[in-house]
C-alpha positions as CSV (number, residue, x, y, z in Angstrom):
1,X,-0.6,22.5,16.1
2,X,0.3,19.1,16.8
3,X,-2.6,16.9,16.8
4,X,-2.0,12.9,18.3
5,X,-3.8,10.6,18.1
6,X,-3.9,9.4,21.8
7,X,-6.1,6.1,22.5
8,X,-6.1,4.3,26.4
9,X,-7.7,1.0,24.9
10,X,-7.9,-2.7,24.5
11,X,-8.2,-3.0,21.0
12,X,-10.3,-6.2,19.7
13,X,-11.8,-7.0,16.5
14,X,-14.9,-8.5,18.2
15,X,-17.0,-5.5,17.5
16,X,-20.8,-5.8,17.0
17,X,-21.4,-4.5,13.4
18,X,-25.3,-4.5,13.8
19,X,-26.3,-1.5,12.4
20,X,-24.2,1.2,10.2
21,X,-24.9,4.8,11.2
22,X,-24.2,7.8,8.1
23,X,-23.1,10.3,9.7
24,X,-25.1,12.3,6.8
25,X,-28.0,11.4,8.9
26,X,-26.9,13.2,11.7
27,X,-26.5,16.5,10.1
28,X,-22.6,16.2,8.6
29,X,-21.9,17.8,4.8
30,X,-18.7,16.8,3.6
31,X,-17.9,20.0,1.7
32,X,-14.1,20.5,3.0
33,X,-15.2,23.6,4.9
34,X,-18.8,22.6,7.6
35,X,-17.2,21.3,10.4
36,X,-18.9,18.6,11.2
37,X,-17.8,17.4,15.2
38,X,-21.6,17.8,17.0
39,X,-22.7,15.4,14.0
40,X,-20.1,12.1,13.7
41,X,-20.1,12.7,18.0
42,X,-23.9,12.2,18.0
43,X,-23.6,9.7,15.8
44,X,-21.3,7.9,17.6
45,X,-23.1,8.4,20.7
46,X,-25.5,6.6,18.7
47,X,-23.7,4.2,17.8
48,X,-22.3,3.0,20.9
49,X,-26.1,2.3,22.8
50,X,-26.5,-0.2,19.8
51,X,-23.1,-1.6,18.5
52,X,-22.2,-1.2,15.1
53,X,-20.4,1.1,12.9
54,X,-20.7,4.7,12.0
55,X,-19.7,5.7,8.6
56,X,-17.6,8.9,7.1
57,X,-19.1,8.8,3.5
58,X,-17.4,9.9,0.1
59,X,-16.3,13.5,0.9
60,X,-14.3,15.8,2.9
61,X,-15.4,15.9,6.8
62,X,-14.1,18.8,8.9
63,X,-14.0,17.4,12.4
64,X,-12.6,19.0,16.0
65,X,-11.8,16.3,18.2
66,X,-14.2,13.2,18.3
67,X,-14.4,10.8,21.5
68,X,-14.6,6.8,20.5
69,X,-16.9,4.7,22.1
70,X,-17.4,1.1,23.2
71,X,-18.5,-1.3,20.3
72,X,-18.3,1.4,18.0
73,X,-16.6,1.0,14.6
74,X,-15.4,4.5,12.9
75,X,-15.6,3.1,9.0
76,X,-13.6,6.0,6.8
77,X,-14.6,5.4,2.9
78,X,-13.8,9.3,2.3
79,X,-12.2,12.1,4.2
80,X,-11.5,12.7,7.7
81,X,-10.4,16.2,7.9
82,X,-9.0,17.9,11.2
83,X,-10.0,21.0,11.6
84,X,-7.5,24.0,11.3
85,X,-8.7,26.1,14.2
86,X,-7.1,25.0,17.7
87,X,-10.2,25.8,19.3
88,X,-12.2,22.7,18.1
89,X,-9.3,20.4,20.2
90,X,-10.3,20.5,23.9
91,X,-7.8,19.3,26.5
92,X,-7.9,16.3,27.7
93,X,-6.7,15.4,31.3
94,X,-6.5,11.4,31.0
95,X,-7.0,9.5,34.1
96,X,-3.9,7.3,33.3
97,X,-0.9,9.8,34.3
98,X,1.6,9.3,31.8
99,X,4.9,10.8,30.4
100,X,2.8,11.3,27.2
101,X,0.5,14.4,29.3
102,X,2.5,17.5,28.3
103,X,1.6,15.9,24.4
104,X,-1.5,14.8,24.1
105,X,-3.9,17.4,25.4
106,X,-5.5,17.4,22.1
107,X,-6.7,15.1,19.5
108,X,-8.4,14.3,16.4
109,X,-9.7,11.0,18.0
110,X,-9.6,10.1,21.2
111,X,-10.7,7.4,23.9
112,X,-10.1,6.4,27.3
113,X,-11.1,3.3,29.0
114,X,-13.2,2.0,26.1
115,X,-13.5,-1.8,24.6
116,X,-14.6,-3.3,21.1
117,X,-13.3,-0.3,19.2
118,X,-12.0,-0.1,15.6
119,X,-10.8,2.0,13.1
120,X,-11.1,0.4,9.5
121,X,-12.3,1.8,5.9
122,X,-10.3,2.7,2.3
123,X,-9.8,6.6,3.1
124,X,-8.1,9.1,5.1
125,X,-7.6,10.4,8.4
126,X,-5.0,13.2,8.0
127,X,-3.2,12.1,11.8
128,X,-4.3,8.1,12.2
129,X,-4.9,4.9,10.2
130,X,-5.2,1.0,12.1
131,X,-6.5,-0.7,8.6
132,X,-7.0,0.2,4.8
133,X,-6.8,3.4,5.7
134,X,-3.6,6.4,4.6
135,X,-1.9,9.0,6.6
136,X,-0.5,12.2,5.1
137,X,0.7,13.7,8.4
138,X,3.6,16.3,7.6
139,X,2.4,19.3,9.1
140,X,5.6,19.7,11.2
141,X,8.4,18.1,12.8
142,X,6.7,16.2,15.9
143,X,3.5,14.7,14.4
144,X,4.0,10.7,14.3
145,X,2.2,8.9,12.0
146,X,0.7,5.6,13.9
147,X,1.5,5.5,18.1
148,X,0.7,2.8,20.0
149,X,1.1,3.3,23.7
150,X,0.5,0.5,26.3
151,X,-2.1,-1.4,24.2
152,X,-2.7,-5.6,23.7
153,X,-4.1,-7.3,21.2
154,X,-3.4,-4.8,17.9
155,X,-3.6,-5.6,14.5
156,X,-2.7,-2.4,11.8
157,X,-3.0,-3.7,8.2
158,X,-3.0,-2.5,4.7
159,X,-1.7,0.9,5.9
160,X,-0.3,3.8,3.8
161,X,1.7,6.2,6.4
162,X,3.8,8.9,5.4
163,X,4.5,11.3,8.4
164,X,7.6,13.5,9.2
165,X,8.5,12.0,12.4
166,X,8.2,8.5,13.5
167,X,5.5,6.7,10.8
168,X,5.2,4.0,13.2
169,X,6.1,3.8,16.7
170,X,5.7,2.0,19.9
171,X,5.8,3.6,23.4
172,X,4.9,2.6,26.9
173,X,4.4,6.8,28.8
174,X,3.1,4.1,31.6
175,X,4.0,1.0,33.5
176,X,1.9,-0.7,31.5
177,X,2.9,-2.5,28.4
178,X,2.4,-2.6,24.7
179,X,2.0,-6.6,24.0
180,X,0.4,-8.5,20.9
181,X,0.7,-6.9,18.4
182,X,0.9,-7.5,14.2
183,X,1.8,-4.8,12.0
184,X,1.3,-6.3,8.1
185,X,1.3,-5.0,4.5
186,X,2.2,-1.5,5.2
187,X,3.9,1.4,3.4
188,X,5.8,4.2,5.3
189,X,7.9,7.2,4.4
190,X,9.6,9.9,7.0
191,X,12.3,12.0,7.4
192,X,12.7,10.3,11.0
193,X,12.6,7.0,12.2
194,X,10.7,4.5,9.9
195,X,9.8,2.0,12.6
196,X,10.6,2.6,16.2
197,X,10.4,1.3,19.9
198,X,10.8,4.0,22.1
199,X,12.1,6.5,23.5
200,X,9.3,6.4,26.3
201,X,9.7,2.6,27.4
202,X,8.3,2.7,31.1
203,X,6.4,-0.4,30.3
204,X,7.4,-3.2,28.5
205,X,6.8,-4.2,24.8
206,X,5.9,-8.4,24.2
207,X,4.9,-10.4,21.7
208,X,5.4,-7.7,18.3
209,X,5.1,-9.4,15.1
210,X,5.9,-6.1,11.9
211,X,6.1,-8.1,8.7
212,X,5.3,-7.1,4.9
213,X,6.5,-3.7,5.5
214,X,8.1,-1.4,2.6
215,X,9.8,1.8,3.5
216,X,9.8,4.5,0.9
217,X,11.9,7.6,0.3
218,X,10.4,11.1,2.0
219,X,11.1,14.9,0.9
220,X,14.9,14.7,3.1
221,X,16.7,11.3,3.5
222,X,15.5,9.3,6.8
223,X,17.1,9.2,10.4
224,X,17.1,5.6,10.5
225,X,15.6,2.8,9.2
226,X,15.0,0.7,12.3
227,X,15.3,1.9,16.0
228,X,14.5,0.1,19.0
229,X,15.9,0.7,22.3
230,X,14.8,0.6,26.2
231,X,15.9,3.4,28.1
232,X,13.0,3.8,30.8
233,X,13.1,0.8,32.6
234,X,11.2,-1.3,30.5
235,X,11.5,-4.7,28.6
236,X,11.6,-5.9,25.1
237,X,10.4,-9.9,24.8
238,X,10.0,-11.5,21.7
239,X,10.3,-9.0,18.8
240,X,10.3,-10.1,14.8
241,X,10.6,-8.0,12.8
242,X,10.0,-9.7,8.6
243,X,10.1,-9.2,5.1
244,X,11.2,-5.2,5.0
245,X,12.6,-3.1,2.6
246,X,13.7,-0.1,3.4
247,X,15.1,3.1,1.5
248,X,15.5,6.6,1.8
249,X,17.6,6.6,4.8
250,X,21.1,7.4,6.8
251,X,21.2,4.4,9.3
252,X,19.9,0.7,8.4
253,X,19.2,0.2,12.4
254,X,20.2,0.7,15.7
255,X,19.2,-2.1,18.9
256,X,19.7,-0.1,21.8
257,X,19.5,-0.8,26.1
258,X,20.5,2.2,27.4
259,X,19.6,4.0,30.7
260,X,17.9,7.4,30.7
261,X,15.9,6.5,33.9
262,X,13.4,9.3,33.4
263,X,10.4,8.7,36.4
264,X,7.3,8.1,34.1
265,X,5.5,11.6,35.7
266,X,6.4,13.5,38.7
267,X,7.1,12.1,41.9
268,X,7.2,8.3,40.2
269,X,10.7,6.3,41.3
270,X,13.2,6.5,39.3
271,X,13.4,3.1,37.0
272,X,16.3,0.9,36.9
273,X,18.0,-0.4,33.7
274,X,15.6,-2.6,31.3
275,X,16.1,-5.4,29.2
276,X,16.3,-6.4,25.9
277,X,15.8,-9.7,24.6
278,X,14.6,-12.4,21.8
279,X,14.7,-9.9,18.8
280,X,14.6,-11.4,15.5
281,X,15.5,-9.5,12.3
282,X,14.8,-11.5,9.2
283,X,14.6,-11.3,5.5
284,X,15.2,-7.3,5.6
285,X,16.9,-5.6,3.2
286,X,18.4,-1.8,3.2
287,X,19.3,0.4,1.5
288,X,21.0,4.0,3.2
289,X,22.2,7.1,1.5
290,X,25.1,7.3,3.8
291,X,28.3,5.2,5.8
292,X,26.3,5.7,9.0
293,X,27.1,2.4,11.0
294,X,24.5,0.4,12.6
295,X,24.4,-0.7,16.1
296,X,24.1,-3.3,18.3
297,X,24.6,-2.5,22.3
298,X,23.9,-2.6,25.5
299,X,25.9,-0.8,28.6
300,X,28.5,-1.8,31.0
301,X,27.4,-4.6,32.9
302,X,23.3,-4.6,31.7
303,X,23.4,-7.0,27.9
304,X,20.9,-6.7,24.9
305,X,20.7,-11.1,24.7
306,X,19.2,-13.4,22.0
307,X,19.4,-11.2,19.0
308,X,19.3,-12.9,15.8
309,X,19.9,-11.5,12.1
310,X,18.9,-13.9,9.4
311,X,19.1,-13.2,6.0
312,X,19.6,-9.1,6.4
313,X,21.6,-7.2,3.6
314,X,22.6,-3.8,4.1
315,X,24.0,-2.0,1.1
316,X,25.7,1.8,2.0
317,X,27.9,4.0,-0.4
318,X,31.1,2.9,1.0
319,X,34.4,4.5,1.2
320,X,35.5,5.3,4.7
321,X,38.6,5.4,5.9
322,X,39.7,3.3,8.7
323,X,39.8,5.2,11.7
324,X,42.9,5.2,14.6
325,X,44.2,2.0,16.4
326,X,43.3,4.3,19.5
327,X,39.6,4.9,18.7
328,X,37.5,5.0,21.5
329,X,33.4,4.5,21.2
330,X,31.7,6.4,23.7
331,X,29.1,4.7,26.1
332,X,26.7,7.2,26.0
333,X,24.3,5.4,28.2
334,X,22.1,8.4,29.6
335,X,21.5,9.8,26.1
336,X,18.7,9.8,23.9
337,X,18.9,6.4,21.7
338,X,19.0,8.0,18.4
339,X,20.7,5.3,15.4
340,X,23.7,8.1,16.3
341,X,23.8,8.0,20.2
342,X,26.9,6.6,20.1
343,X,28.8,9.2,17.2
344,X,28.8,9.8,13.9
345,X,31.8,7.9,13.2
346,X,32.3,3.9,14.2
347,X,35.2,1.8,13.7
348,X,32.9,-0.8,11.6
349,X,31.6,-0.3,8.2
350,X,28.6,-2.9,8.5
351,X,27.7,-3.9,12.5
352,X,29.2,-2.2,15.9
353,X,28.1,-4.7,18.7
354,X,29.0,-4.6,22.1
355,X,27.7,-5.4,25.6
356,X,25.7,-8.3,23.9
357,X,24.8,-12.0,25.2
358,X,24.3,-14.0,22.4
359,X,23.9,-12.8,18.7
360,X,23.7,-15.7,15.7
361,X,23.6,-14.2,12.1
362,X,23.2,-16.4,9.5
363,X,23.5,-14.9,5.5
364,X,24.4,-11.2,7.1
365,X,25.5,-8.8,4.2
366,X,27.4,-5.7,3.9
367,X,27.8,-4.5,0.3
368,X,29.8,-1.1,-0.5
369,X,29.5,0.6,-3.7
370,X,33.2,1.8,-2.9
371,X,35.4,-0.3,-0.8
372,X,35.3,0.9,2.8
373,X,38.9,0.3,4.6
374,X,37.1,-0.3,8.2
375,X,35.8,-3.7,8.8
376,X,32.1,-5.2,8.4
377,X,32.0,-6.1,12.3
378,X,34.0,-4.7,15.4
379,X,32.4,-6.5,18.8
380,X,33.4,-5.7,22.6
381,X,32.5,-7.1,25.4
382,X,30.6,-10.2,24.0
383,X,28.7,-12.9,26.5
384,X,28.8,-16.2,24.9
385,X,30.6,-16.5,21.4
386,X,28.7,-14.8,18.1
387,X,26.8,-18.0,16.3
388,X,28.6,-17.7,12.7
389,X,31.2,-17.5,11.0
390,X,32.8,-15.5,7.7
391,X,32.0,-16.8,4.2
392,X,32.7,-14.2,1.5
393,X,35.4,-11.0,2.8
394,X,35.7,-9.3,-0.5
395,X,36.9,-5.4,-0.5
396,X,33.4,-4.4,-1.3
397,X,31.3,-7.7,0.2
398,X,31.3,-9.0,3.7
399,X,29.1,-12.1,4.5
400,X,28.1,-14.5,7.8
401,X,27.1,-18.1,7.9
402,X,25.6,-19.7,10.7
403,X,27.0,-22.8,12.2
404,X,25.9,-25.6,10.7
405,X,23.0,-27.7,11.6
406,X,22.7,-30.2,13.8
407,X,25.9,-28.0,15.6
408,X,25.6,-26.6,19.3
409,X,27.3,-24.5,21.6
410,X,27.6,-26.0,25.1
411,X,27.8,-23.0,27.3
412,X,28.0,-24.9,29.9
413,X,31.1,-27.0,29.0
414,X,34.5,-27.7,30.7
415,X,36.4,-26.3,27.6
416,X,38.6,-24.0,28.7
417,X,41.5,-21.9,26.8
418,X,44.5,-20.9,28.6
419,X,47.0,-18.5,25.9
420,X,50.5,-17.3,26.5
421,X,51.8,-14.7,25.0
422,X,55.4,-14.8,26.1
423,X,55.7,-18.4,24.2
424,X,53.2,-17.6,21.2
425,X,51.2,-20.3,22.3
426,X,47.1,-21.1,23.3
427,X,46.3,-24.5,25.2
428,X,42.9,-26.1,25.0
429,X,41.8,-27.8,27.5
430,X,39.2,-30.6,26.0
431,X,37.9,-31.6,29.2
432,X,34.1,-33.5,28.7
433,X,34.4,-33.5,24.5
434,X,34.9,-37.7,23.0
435,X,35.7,-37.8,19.4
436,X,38.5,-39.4,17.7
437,X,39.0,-36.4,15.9
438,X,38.5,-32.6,16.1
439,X,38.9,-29.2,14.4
440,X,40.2,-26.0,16.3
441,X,39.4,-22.9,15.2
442,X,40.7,-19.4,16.7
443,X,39.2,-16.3,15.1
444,X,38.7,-12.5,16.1
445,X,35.5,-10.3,17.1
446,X,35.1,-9.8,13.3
447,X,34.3,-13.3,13.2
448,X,37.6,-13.5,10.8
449,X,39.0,-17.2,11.3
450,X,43.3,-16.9,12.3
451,X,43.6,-20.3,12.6
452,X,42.4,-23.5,11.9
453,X,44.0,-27.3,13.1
454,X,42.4,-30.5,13.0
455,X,44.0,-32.4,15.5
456,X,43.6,-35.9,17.4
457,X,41.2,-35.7,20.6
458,X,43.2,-35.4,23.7
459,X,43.2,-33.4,27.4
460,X,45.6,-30.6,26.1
461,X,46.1,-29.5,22.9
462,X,49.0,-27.0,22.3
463,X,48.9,-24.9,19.1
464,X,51.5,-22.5,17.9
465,X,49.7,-18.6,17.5
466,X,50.2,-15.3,17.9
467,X,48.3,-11.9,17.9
468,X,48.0,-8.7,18.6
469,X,46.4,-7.9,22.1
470,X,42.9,-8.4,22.1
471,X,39.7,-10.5,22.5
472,X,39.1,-13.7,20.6
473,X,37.5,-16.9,20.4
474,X,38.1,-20.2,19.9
475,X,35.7,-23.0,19.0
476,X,35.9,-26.9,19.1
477,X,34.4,-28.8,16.6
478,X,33.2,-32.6,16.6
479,X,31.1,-34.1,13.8
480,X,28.1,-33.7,17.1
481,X,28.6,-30.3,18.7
482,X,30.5,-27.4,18.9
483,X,31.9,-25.5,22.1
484,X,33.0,-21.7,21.9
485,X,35.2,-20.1,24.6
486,X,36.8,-16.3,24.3
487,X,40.0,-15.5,25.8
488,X,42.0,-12.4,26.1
489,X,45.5,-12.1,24.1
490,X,47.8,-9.7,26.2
């Protein structure tokens, strides 16, 4: 039986703690066997006339499904057993239609339309946990750990969560959207997807702060480390994700705009394509169990923008071949945004990007254990040039750098880069850039410099270079600013 935990609320941590309720009082034994639903639910009816908090004492508490109330909190100091008999789960028929219905009929706790709610205490619920509290939910293969579903103002701390499918994920069934939220000082295990934004994404997900997060090993190696994507319509604004290590798994992480357009229930229009933008991944550190590549993308014509990667390492066994000259990467827009959606095999060992506007990566890192013969980065179809550049290529290291500081890209700028093929020629047209001097530097999507020329400012500068046909960029360098164009070898 698969038993979510399915809340409709606006969390807040302004709840009235007047009075503690003991469920005890109300007639529950916590003997691992009375099941004990009539007594925590008048309790909490209790509970909720007053404000305050209604306690599960030391022991084991067999429960059916219990409704939360307004300006209740549900303090867990021992056990908070579901019961094993599907007949203590009623269905529920929640007044917000979402694409979550055919799922969460049942449930250990639930609430609709409440306010001042929380969930806090040092023990265990064996399907949910918001703060100090565990999860040991692997009692089949669809039974995530922590799901937060159009909800503002969260904060889930101090959380042990090991689960078979997602640990920790973030949906919107709904147009309305998940926003606010800090997820600190956790611990997670699965055999899925460690930390995940999707795949329902009616809604859109805003201001998500996960730091402090550690990522153990489970019984099978994980899916994926990290997984967010939009396929449903929805938005991604201002996502940081901070100080994670992560373990156990096949793919470090996949950032994914995609287009499933699935209506949110029946008779709902069909949603156009979402967005994806301002994600920051920083100080993170994985480490997967295989050459799985980890991706960056959006779809033709719709880009993920503003992603930034600062100080990530990725370390993977290694030892790939290179794959054909004539390897082609599916699109796979309309499928289900697994860390795979778009194959098992990818031309890069480290980062496949494409569709993308704007990406800086400062102190990136691919280590192998075994040289892999593919390279760290392949990029296609890049919107404004990548914000870095290669500092250690080594057969089994591959790092970025960003630009220096104090340098910027004018996007905006008259720079413009004219190449000829049939003369083995590129001309640079200066246009608004005053300096005595500058530095020209052509390099590929790999971020691999092919040339560099320090040369006295003028209109038009012709340089001497060839290539094989392509995409690359070139980038103009003063001691104030730096401008970025990409042009097409043919």
């Amino acid at each position: 039986m698969k038993r979510n935990i399915f809340l409709f609320l606006l969390f807040s941590q302004t709840v009235l703690k007047s009075q503690t309720y003991n469920v005890i009082n109300f007639g529950a034994v916590g003997n691992g066997s009375t099941v004990n639903t009539a007594a925590i639910q008048a309790a909490i009816d209790t509970c909720t006339i007053t404000g305050g908090t209604v306690l599960i004492p030391s022991g084991t508490f067999v429960t059916g499904t219990i409704q939360l109330k307004s300006n209740v909190t549900l303090e867990v100091i021992g056990t908070l057993q579901g019961s094993t008999n599907i007949n203590h789960y009623p269905d529920f028929i929640p007044a917000l239609r979402s694409m979550a219905d055919e799922n969460t009929q049942k449930a250990i706790i639930y609430a609709e339309g409440q306010h001042n709610i929380a969930i806090t205490g040092s023990g265990t619920i064996n399907s949910l946990t918001i703060r100090n509290i565990s999860i040991s939910n692997n009692s089949n293969s669809n039974n995530d750990g922590i799901g937060i579903d159009a909800c503002r103002n969260v904060l889930i701390e101090n959380c042990n969560v090991s689960s078979l499918d997602d640990p920790l994920v973030f949906k919107t069934t709904t147009p309305l959207n998940t926003e606010n939220v800090v997820v600190q000082n956790c611990t997670l295990s699965t055999v899925a997807r460690a930390i995940k934004i999707g795949t329902e994404t009616t809604g859109g997900f805003k201001n998500i702060l996960i730091k402090n997060v550690v990522v153990q090993p489970s019984i099978l190696t994980a899916d994926c480390g990290i997984n967010l994507a939009i396929v449903d319509g929805g938005f991604i604004d201002s996502l940081t994700l901070e100080n994670i290590t992560i373990t156990g798994v096949n793919t470090a992480f996949s950032i994914r705009l995609g287009n499933q357009a699935r209506p949110y229930t029946p008779g709902a229009p069909t949603p156009g394509v979402g967005s994806v933008r301002n994600i920051l991944l920083k100080n993170i550190t994985i480490t997967t169990e295989s050459n799985l590549t980890s991706t960056i993308t959006g779809i033709p014509g719709y880009y993920a923008e503003n992603i930034t990667l600062e100080d990530v390492t990725i370390n993977f066994p290694g030892g790939s071949a290179a794959l054909s000259s004539g390897f082609v990467v599916p699109e796979n827009e309309t499928e289900r945004p697994n860390c795979d959606v778009l194959g098992d095999s990818l031309p890069a060992h480290g980062l496949y990007i494409r569709h993308i506007k704007n990406i800086t990566m400062e102190n990136v890192c691919f280590n192998a254990v075994t040289a892999d013969q593919r390279p760290a980065l392949v990029m296609e179809d890049i919107l404004a040039s990548p914000q870095y550049t290669a500092v250690e290529t080594t057969p089994n290291k591959y790092c970025t750098q960003q630009l220096p500081n104090g340098i910027r890209d004018y996007s905006a700028h008259s720079l413009k880069v004219a190449a000829d093929a049939s003369t083995n020629s590129v001309k640079v047209f200066t246009g608004e850039i005053s300096s005595e001097t500058i530095q020209i530097l052509i390099y590929d999507l790999a971020g691999r410099i092919l040339l560099v020329k320090n040369v006295a400012a003028q209109n038009v500068i012709a340089l001497s270079f060839t290539a094989t046909r392509g995409t690359y960029f070139c980038s103009v360098r003063t001691n104030q600013s730096v401008v970025n164009r990409k042009f097409v070898w043919e």
